[in-house]
Each structure stands twice: as structure tokens, then as C-alpha cells.
N, C-alpha and C positions, 0 to 999 in steps of 0.2 A: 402393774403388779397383779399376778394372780391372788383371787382371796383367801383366804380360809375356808370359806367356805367351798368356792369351787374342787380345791385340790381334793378332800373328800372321794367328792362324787365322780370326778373324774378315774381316781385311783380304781373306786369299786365297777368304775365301766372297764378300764384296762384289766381287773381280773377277770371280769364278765368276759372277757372276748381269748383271755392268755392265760387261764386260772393257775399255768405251771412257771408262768413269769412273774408274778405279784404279787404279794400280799392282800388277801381280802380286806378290803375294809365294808364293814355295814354302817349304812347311810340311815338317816331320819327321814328323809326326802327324794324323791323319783322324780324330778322336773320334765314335761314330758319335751322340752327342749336340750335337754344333756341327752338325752334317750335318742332325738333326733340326729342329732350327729356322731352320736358312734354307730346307730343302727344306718344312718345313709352311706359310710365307709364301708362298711360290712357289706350291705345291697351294691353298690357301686363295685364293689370288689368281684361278687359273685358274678355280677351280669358282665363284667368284660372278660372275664375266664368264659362265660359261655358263649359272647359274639366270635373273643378269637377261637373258638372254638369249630365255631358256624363258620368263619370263613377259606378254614379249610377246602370246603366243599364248591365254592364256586366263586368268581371275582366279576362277573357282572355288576357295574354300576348299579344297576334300577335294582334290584336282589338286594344289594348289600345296603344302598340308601335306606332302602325299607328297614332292614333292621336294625341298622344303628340310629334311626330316627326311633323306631319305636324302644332301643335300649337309653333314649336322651329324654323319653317320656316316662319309663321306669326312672331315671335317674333324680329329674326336675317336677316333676310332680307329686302331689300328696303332701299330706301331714302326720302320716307315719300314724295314724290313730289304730287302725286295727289290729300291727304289733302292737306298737304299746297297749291298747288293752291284754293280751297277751302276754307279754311281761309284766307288766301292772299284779294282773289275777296269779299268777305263776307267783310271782316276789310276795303278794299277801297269803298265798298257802303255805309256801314253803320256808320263805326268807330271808332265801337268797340266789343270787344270778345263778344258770346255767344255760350253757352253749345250744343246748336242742331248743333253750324257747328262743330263741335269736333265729336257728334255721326255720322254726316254726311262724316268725314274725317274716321273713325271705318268703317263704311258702304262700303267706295270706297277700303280702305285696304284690308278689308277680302276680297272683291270679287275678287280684282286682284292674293289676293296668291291662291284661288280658281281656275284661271283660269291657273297659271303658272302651276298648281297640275298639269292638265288636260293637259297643252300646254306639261308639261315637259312627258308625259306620249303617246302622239300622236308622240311626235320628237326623244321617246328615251334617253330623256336627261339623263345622270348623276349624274351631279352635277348644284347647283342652290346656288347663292353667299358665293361657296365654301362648302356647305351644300351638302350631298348625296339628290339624291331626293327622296321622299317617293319609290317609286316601288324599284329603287333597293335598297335603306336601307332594306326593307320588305324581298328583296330576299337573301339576306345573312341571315336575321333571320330565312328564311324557311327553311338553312341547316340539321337545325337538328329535324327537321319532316319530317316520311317513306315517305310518299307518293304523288302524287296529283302533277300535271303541275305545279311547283314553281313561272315558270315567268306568268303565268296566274295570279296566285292566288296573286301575289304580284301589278299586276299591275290593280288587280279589288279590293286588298287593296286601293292604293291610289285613285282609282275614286273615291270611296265611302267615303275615308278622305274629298276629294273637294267636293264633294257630301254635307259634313257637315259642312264645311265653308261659304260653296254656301247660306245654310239654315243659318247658322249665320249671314252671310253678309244681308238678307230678313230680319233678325230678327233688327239688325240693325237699316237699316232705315227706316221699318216699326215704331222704337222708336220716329226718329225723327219727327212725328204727323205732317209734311208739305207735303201735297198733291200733289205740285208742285215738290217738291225734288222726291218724289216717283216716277210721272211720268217721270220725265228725266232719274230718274235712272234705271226704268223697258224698256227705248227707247234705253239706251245707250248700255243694256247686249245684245238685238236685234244686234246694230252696229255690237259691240267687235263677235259675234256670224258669223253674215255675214262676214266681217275681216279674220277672222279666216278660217272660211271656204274655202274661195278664197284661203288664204296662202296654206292649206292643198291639194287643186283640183292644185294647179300650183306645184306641183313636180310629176304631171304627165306627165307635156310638156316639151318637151325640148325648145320650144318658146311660152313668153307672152310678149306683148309690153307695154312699159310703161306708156302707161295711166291705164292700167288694175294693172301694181302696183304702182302708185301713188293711186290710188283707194284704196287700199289693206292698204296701210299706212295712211289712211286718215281713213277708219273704225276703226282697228286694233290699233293706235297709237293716230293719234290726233282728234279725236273727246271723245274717252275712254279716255287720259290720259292728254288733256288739255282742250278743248275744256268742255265737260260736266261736271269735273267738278268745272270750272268756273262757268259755266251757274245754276248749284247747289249751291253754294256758294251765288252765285248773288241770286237765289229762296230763300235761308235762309232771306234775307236781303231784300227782297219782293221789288226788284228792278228789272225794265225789262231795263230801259231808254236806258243801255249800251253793250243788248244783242249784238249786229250787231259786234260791238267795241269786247267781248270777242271772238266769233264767229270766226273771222279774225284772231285775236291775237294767239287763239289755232290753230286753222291749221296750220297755221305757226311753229311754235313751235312743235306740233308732227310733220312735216314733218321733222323739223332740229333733231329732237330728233331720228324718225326712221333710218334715216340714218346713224345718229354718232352709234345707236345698230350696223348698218349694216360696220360703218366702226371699229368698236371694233372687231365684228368677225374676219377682216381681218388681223389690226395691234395693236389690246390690247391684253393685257399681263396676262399672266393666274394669274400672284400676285393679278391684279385691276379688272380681271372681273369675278375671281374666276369657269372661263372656260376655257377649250381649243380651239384655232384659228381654222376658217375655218369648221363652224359645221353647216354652213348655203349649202356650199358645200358640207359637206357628206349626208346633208336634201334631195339634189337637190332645194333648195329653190332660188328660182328668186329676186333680189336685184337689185335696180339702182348699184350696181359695177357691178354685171353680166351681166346687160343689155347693161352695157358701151360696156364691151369689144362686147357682139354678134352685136350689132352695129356698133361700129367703130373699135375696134378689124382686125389685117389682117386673114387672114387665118388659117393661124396656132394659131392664139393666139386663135380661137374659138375653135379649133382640143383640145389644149393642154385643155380648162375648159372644154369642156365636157368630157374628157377622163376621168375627179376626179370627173365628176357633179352626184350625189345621191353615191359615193362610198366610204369605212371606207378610210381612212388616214393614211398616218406613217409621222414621223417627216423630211422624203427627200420630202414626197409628198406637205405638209406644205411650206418648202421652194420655190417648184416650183412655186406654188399658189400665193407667197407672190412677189417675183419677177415679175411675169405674171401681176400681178395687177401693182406694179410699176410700170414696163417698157411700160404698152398700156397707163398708165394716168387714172386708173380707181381712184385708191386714190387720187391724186390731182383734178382730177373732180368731186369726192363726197365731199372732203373738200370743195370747192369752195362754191359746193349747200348751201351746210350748215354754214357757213359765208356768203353766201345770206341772205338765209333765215333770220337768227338770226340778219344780217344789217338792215331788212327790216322789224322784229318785231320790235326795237328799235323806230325806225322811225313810225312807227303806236303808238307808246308808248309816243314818246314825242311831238306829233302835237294830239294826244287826248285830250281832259277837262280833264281829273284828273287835281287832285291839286297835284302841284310840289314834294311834299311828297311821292305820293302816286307812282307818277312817277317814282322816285329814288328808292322802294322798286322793283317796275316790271320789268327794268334796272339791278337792281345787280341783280333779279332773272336769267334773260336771261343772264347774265356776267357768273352767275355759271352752266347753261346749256354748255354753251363756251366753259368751263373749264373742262367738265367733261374727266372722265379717266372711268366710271364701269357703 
């Protein structure tokens, strides 16, 4: 039997998506799991209107692999957090659903799997929430063709797949006809850009200080994944009054959020993040854990991570790493960050004007930030 309470919330997502087929109902509660499954129908919707679209143009096997593989990584991946904050901030200015913040929740989706295409192809990655990632899916398909560089050709397959999500994600929010959402969002791909770039120039050094990655987190994570789109959500809803108020709220938030990334590398489990540990260390990539130990780290503790820092891994080298973090206090000093952090959005949360509702929504949001495991 459906609950009482479910039928609600379901009803006000069906007029979220049909506002001329339903009656509104307004809800007490946004669970960001009801929001996940009307908004992945929606997403799932958009991206196979655009693959049949693409295949128009050509039926090449290796072509079309690529991009239905990279529209099964839009489809299967993520937690849908960057819309929902997006509708979140939208439903507490205004209060209640509408269609453009849904295309603008589409918009923020394609670009991030767009950039993971891209991120997962600069880092070498494998595998992406348990998912091969496009270049090497591509390069096992290449087996059985004579000729031609394979890991080339595989990994200028997936550019060119992100390449065509990049243009759908443009297509997107070019839909949602708010000029304001436009501009944040052509400010934010700058950010995520600059972000990115720093991450990629710091696995040249073997030393950067941590203002330069707290920097690096603040483009890369919380202005791209809370921060903006808040501030888009808030443009849907042609509200400015409480920009300063989200502004704060997201840095916070991606900071607690990059971090917990950076402490899942270390101590998450390949079942929950559908990765292998310590892939931040074979990058040579620079983290508040790394920077603890070159810090405060003795001697040898800095000997022993750079001895692993940019090189492949075995499952002894895994363990040393993971002990190493243990025993200098680098995991219990990034946990701490991160229960700062998230103490101290609460606290910006419940001394805000929202109304007390609106409160208890942004509350269990940062509750299930807390909680996360992937």
C-alpha cells in the first residue's frame, strides 16, 4: 500500500513536471529521494530524444558505442545533488515547483557528466560509479580493428562523446529562456575550468600550500557544486535578497563535500564508491590528507608518501598508505574539517530568516551530506 504520506509528494512532483494535468499540492518536505526519481525520468527522457537524435547522422558501431555509453553514464550515475540544490533554493524563495528549474537541474547534470568524461580521461580513470569509463570501454571495442594507435583513438572517442554532452548541456539551458541563469552558468564553466586546471598543474610539484588548495576546492567543488547552483535556482525565482546567505552556505558545503571526496579515496570502499583507494596518490594529486602529513608529518612519514606519490599501486602498497594516514592523524584531521564545516553550515542555517520549514529541509540536506559513504 502506498502511504499517506508518499501520495502528497508524489502528486506535487506530477504537477512539477504537468502543472496543466494536476492539481498542485504543497508539501512540508522535499526528500531529496522523491526529487531523484522524478528528476532521473525527466534526465532519461531528455538524453534519449537527443541520442535518437545523433543517430541520425551516422551508424558506425565505434561512433554510436561512444555515445550511448557515455548517455548510460548520464543515466546511471550521480546523486542528483547539484539540481536538487537548484530546486531546493528555487522551492525556498519562491514555494513552489516550476518547469525551467527542472530544465536548469538537466542543464547542471549534462555538464557535470561532461566534465567527468573529460576529468576521467586527463586522470586515466577506469572506472566511474562502477561504470568502465568511455576511453577504456572504447579500447576494448578497438580489439578487433587492424590497425591505428587504439588508446588514442579511444580516448579522442570520449573527448568527442563530452564534447556532445557539453553541447547538450548549452542546449539545455540555453531552453531555460532566463538570462540570468545563463550568465551564472557560462561564470561557473570559467570557475569549474580554472579549478581544474590548478588540480592538473599540481601534480607537477611535489609541494603546494594549502591556500592554493583550498583555492582549488573552492573553484572545482563549491562554487560548481553548491554554491552556483543555488544562486541559479535563486535566478529561476528572480530572488537576489538571499544571495550573500547562499554564497556562504555553498562554500561551506563544497568545502565539507571536497574533502569527504578526498577522504573516500583514502578510506571508502570499492562496493560505495565504485573505485579503487588511493587514486588521488597514483595522480600525484595534492589533498588537505597529503598536505597534513608534508606538514606535520615526521620525516619519514613524508619519505614514505612521496615514495607512492604519482606511482601505479598494488594492494601492499594500499595498505602502507592507509596506515601512514592513520598513524600521522591525517584522517582524523580531515574528519574533524568536515564536521566543522558541516557544524557551522547548520549554524548559518538556523540563525537565517527562512521560515522554519524551509530550515528543516537545508538541515536533513547537510544531515545527508554527513552521512554520505560514495
Amino acid at each position: 500500500m502506498i502511504s499517506k504520506v508518499i501520495i502528497p509528494k508524489l502528486c506535487n512532483f506530477f504537477y512539477f513536471l504537468n502543472p496543466e494535468k494536476a492539481k498542485p499540492v504543497f508539501i512540508d518536505d522535499i526528500q531529496l529521494s522523491y526529487f531523484q526519481a522524478i528528476f532521473n525520468s525527466r534526465l532519461n527522457e531528455w538524453v534519449d530524444r537527443k541520442v535518437a537524435s545523433f543517430e541520425q547522422y551516422v551508424d558506425d558501431p565505434l561512433v554510436l558505442e561512444s555515445v550511448h555509453h557515455a548517455a548510460s553514464l548520464i543515466k546511471n550515475g550521480g546523486k542528483r545533488v547539484r539540481p536538487y540544490i537548484c530546486f531546493l533554493t528555487y522551492f525556498t524563495e519562491l514555494g513552489r515547483d516550476q518547469e525551467e528549474a527542472l530544465k536548469g537541474g538537466i542543464a547542471l547534470e549534462l555538464f557535470h557528466t561532461f566534465a567527468l568524461i573529460h576529468d576521467d580521461v586527463i586522470d586515466q580513470g577506469k572506472e566511474r560509479h562502477g561504470i568502465a569509463t568511455i576511453h577504456e570501454y572504447i579500447l576494448e571495442k578497438t580489439e578487433k580493428y587492424p590497425r591505428g594507435d587504439k588508446k588514442r583513438v579511444s580516448e579522442g572517442m570520449a573527448l568527442l562523446a563530452g564534447d556532445l554532452v557539453f553541447s547538450w548541456a548549452h542546449e539545455a539551458v540555453r531552453e531555460t529562456n532566463v538570462s540570468e541563469v545563463q550568465k551564472i552558468f557560462f561564470k561557473m564553466i570559467e570557475e569549474i575550468v580554472a579549478g581544474q586546471m590548478l588540480d592538473v598543474s599540481f601534480t607537477l610539484r611535489y609541494e603546494v600550500d594549502l591556500k592554493m588548495i583550498m583555492r582549488k576546492n573552492e573553484l572545482k567543488t563549491a562554487m560548481y557544486s553548491f554554491v552556483n547552483p543555488m544562486l541559479i535556482g535563486a535566478a529561476f525565482a528572480k530572488s537576489n535578497t538571499r544571495v550573500p546567505f547562499y554564497k556562504e552556505l555553498g562554500l561551506l558545503l563544497g568545502q565539507a563535500f571536497q574533502i569527504q571526496d578526498d577522504l573516500l579515496d583514502v578510506i571508502g570502499t570499492r562496493k560505495d564508491t565504485g573505485k579503487t583507494s588511493f587514486i588521488d596518490i597514483e595522480d600525484g594529486q595534492h589533498t588537505l590528507l597529503t598536505q597534513y602529513i608534508f606538514e606535520q608529518g615526521k620525516t619519514r612519514d613524508k619519505e614514505i608518501l612521496l615514495s607512492f606519490f604519482g606511482k601505479l599501486l598494488d594492494n601492499q602498497s594500499r595498505k602502507v598508505l592507509l596506515r601512514l594516514f592513520k598513524e600521522t592523524g591525517a584522517i582524523s584531521h580531515a574528519e574533524e574539517q568536515v564536521s566543522k564545516l558541516l557544524s557551522r553550515s547548520q549554524d548559518i542555517i538556523t540563525s537565517s530568516d527562512l521560515k522554519i520549514e524551509d530550515k528543516k529541509r537545508w538541515i536533513s540536506f547537510v544531515q545527508i551530506l554527513d552521512k554520505r559513504k560514495s
